[in-house]
SESE-455671 format. One record per residue: residue in three letters; x, z negated, y negated of N, C-alpha, C in turn. Coordinates in steps of 0.05 Angstrom, whole numbers, plus 5000, padded with zeros to 4 digits. Layout:
<nodes>
alaXZYXZYXZY ...
</nodes>
This chain:
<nodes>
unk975397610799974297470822976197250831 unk979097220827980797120841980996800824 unk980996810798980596690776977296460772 unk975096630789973396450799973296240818 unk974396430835974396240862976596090859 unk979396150841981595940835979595690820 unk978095780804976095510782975095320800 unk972495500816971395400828972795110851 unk974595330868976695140883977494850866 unk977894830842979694630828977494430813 unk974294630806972894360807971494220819 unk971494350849970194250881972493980879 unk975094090871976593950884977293580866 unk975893620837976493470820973693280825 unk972193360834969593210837969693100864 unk970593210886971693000908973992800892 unk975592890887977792660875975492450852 unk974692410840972992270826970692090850 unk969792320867967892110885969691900893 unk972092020906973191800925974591620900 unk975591600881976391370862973191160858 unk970691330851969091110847967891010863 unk967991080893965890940915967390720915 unk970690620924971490350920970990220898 unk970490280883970090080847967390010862 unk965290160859962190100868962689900896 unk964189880912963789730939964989500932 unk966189470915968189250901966089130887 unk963489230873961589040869959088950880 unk959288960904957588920925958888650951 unk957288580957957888470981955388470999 unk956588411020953988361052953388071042 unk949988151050948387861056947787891071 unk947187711091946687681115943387541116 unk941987531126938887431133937087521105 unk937487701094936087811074933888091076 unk934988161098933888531098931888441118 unk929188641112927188671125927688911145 unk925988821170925788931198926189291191 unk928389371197929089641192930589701170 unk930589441151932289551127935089491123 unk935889461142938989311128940789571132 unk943489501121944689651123946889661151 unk949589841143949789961172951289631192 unk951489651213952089481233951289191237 unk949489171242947188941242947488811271 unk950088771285950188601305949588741331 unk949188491350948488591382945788701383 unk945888991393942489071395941589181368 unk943989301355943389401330945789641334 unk945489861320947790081318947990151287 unk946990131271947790211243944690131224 unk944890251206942490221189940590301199 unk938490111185936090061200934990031222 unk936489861233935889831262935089501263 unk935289341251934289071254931589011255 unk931188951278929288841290926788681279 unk928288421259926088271250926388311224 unk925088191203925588091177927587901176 unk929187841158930787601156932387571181 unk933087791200934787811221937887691216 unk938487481228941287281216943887451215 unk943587641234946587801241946488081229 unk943488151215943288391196944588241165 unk944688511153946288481125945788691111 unk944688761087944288891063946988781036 unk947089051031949189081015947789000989 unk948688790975947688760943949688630922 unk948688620900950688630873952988400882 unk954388350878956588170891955687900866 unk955787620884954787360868952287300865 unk950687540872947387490894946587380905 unk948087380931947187350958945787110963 unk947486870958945886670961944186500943 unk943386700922941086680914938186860920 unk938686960937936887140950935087020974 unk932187070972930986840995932386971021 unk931886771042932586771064930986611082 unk928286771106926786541113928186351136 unk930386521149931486491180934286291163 unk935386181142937186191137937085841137 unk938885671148938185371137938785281112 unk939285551094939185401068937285471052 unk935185761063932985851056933486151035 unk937086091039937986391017940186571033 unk940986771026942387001044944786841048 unk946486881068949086781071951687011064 unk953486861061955987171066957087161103 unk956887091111957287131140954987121154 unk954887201182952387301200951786851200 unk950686841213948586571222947486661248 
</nodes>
């Protein structure tokens, strides 16, 4: 029994160590766009009058931001945006 729960313990513990090495690699290829996410979809902290994901108000909300492939962004439409594509900072 002691020998299980020693296993068990060590591959709970090797698969946390693995999550936390690959969530930074994965966030490292992403960045925030800003005026891209539809009304409810963006991701977390979308400005004044927003508290985390999905809370943006409109479509193409300037101060919401969805996380996508990094070198995207401003090829991504954008109707609110004056250049008509996502930005990397709020607008």
């Amino acid at each position: 029994m002691k020998n299980t729960k020693t296993s068990l313990s060590l591959a709970l513990g090797t698969a946390i160590a693995l999550t936390a090495v690959a969530a930074p690699a994965e966030a490292a290829s992403k960045e925030k766009c800003y005026g891209v996410a539809l009304a409810g979809q963006n991701d977390c902290a979308a400005g004044p009058g927003t508290s985390c994901a999905g809370t943006s108000k409109t479509d193409y909300q300037s101060n919401a931001w969805k996380l996508v492939p990094a070198g995207t962004c401003t090829d991504l439409e954008s109707k609110t945006s004056s250049t008509g594509h996502g930005q990397l900072k709020a607008f």
